[in-house]
C-alpha positions as CSV (number, residue, x, y, z in Angstrom):
1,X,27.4,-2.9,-18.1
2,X,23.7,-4.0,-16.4
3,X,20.4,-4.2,-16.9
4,X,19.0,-3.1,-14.7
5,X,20.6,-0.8,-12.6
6,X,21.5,-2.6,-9.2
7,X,22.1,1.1,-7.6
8,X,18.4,2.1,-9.1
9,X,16.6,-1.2,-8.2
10,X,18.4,-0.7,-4.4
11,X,17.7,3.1,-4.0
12,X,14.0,3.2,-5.2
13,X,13.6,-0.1,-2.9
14,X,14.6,1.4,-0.2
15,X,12.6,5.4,-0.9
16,X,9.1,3.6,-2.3
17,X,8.1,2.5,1.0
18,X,8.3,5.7,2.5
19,X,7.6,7.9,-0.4
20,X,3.9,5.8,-1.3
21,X,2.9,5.5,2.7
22,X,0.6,8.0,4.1
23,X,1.8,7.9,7.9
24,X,0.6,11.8,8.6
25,X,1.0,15.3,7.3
26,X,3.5,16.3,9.6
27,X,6.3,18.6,8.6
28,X,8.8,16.0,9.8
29,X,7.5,13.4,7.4
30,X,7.1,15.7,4.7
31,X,10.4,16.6,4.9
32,X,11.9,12.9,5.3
33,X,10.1,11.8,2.1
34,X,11.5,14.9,0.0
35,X,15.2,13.8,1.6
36,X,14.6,10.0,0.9
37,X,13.3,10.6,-2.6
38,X,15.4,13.4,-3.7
39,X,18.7,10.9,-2.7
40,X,16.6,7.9,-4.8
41,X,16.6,10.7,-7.8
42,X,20.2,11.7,-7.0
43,X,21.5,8.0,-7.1
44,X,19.9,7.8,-10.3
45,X,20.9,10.4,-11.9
46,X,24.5,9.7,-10.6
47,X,24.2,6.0,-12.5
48,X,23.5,7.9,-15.9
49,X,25.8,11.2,-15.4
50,X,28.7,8.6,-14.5
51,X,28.4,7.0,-17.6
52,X,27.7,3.3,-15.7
53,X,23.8,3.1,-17.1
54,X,22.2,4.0,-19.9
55,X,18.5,5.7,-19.0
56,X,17.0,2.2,-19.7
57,X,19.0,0.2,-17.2
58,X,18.0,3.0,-14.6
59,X,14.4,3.1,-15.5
60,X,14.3,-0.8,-15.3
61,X,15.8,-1.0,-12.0
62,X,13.3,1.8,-10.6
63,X,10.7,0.4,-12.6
64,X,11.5,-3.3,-10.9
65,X,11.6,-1.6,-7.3
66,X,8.2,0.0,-7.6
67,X,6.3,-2.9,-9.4
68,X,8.1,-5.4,-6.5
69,X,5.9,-2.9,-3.8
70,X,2.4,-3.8,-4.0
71,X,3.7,-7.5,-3.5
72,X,6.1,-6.5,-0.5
73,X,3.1,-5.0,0.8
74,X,0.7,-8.1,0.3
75,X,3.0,-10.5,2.2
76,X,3.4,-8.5,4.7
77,X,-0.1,-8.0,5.4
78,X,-0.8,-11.7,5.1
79,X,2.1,-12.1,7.8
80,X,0.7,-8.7,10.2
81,X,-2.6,-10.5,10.0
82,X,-1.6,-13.9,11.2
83,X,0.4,-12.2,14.5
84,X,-1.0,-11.8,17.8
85,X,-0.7,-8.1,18.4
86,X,1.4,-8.8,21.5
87,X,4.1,-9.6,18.6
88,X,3.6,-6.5,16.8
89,X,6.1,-4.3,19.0
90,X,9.1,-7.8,18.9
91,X,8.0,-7.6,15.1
92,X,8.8,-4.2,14.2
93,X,12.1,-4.5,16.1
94,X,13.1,-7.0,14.0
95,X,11.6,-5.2,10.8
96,X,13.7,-2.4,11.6
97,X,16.9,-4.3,12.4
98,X,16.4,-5.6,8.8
99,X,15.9,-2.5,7.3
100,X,19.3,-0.8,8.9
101,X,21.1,-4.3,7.1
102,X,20.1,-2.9,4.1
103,X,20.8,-0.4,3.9
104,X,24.0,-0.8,5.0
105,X,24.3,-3.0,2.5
106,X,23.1,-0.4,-0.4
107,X,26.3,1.4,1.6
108,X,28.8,-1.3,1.0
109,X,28.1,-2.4,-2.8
């Protein structure tokens, strides 16, 4: 029907962030990036079992999502390095407020 997976390309999206970061070896994260990854996996999986995607169109999207990362993370670090840290705390805010869109967004398609 697609390639790639729009459910795949969303899901991983959303999980790589967390999954690749290393914030701290604290039980709590631990146990939020087995929860975000495992529903990543589980979305996948759903795609293929559901007969909506072949493998490949699943692997793509994921695939898409993780090689997308390294350049998320480049522009942002261009954009954290040209802020005042004063802005930091109004930035986050906003970064988070984004975040919730989409995946509400993931949620409605």
């Amino acid at each position: 029907p697609a390639f790639p997976s729009g459910h795949a390309t969303k899901s991983v999206a959303l999980a790589a962030p967390l999954i690749f970061d290393k914030i701290s070896n604290k039980l709590v994260t631990k146990v939020s990036k087995i929860v975000v990854s495992s529903t990543a996996i589980l979305v996948c999986l759903s795609r293929i079992i559901l007969g909506a995607h072949y493998l490949s169109d699943v692997l793509a999207g994921a695939g898409w999502s993780v090689l997308c990362l390294p350049v998320s993370v480049f522009l942002t670090n261009r954009v954290l390095s040209r802020m005042s840290p004063e802005r930091y705390e109004f930035a986050s805010r906003i970064w988070i407020l984004v975040y919730i869109a989409l995946i509400i967004l993931v949620a409605i398609i």
